[in-house]
N, C-alpha and C positions, 0 to 999 in steps of 0.2 A: 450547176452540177458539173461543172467540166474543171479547167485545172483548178489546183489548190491553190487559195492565196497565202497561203500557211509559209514561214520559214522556213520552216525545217524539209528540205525537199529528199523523200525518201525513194530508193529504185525499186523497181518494175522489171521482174522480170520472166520468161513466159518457156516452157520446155514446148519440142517442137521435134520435128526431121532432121538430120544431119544435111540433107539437101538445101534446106530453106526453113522459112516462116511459111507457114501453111497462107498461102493468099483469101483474102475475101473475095467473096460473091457481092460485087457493092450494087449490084440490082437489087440485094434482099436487104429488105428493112424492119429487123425484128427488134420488139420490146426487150429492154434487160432480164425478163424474168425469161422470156420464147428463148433467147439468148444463151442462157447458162442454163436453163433445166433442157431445151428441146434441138435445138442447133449445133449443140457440141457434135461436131464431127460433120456437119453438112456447114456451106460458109456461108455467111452473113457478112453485115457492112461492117462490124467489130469484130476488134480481135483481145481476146482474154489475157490479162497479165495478172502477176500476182506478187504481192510482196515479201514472199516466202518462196523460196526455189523448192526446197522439203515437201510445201501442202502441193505440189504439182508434178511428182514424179510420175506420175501413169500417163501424161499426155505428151511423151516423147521419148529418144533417147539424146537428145542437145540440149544442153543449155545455151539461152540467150540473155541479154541484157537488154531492156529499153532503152534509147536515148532520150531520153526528156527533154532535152534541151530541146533538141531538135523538130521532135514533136512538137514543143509548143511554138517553136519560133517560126514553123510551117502552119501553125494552125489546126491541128488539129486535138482534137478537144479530149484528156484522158478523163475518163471519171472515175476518178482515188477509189481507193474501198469504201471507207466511209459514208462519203457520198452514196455511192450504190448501194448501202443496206439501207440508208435513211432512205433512197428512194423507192426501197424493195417494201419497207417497213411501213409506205404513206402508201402503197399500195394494197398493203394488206389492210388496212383498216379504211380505206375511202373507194375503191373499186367493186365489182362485181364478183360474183362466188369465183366464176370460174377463174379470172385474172388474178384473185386474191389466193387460193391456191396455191398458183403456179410462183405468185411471187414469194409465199412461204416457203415452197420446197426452194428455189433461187435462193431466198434470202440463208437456205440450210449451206446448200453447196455452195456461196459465194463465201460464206461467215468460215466454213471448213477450209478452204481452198487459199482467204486471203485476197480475195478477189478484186479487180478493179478492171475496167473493160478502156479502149482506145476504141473512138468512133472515128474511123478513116471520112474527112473528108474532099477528097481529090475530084478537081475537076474531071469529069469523064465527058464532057460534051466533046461530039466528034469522035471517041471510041464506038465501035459496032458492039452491040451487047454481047456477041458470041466471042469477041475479045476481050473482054472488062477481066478474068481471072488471071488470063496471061498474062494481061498490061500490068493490071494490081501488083501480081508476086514481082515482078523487078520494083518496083515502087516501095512496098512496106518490108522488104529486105536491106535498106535504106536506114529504118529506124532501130534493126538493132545486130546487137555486136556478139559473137558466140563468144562464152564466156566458159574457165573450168579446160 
């Protein structure tokens, strides 16, 4: 579930701060579905992108662009949209009520929105936890380009 092996390599791209790309909290480790229905606006180890700049005008006034290359040629892992509804979709029919819920409503706002999430993973060993969001935002300011 992480990059596409698909030819056809389409952008990613996420609205935000004119300051920056909002940084993750990479101590928090939440589910795709905790993700997009409960997390929006508190920060997790992802960060939400979207194939449509249009399905993402409330969540900034910037446009950015992902770098994809980039991203993948550091490793860290995007999961397309597609991906993330099939995984939203295998969780509503094989999980538990409450999870399967949650990844309904998820699987509603991701399918609306376009959705596709970046799971940042950067070594943090040797960062102090009460610096992990500082460190982060100069880091995934890195992966993308203000566009527009």
């Amino acid at each position: 579930m992480s990059q596409s092996s698909d030819s056809t390599v389409r952008d990613y791209f996420r609205r935000d701060q004119r300051s920056g790309i909002s940084a993750p909290d990479l101590s928090k480790d939440y589910t795709f579905a905790e993700h997009i229905v409960h997390a929006r606006g508190k920060r997790g180890q992802m960060t939400s992108v979207s194939l449509d700049l249009g399905k993402i005008r409330d969540f900034g006034d910037t446009d950015y662009k992902l770098d994809r290359k980039r991203l993948v040629d550091d490793g860290h892992p995007l999961v397309e949209h597609e991906a993330l509804l099939d995984e939203l979709r295998r969780v509503v029919r094989e999980e538990e009520k409450a999870e399967r819920l949650q990844a309904a409503q998820a699987l509603r706002y991701a399918t609306k929105r376009k959705e596709g999430l970046v799971k940042w993973t950067f070594d943090t060993s040797g960062i102090a936890r009460k610096d992990l969001i500082s460190w982060a935002a100069g880091k995934v300011q890195l992966y993308f380009t203000r566009v527009g």
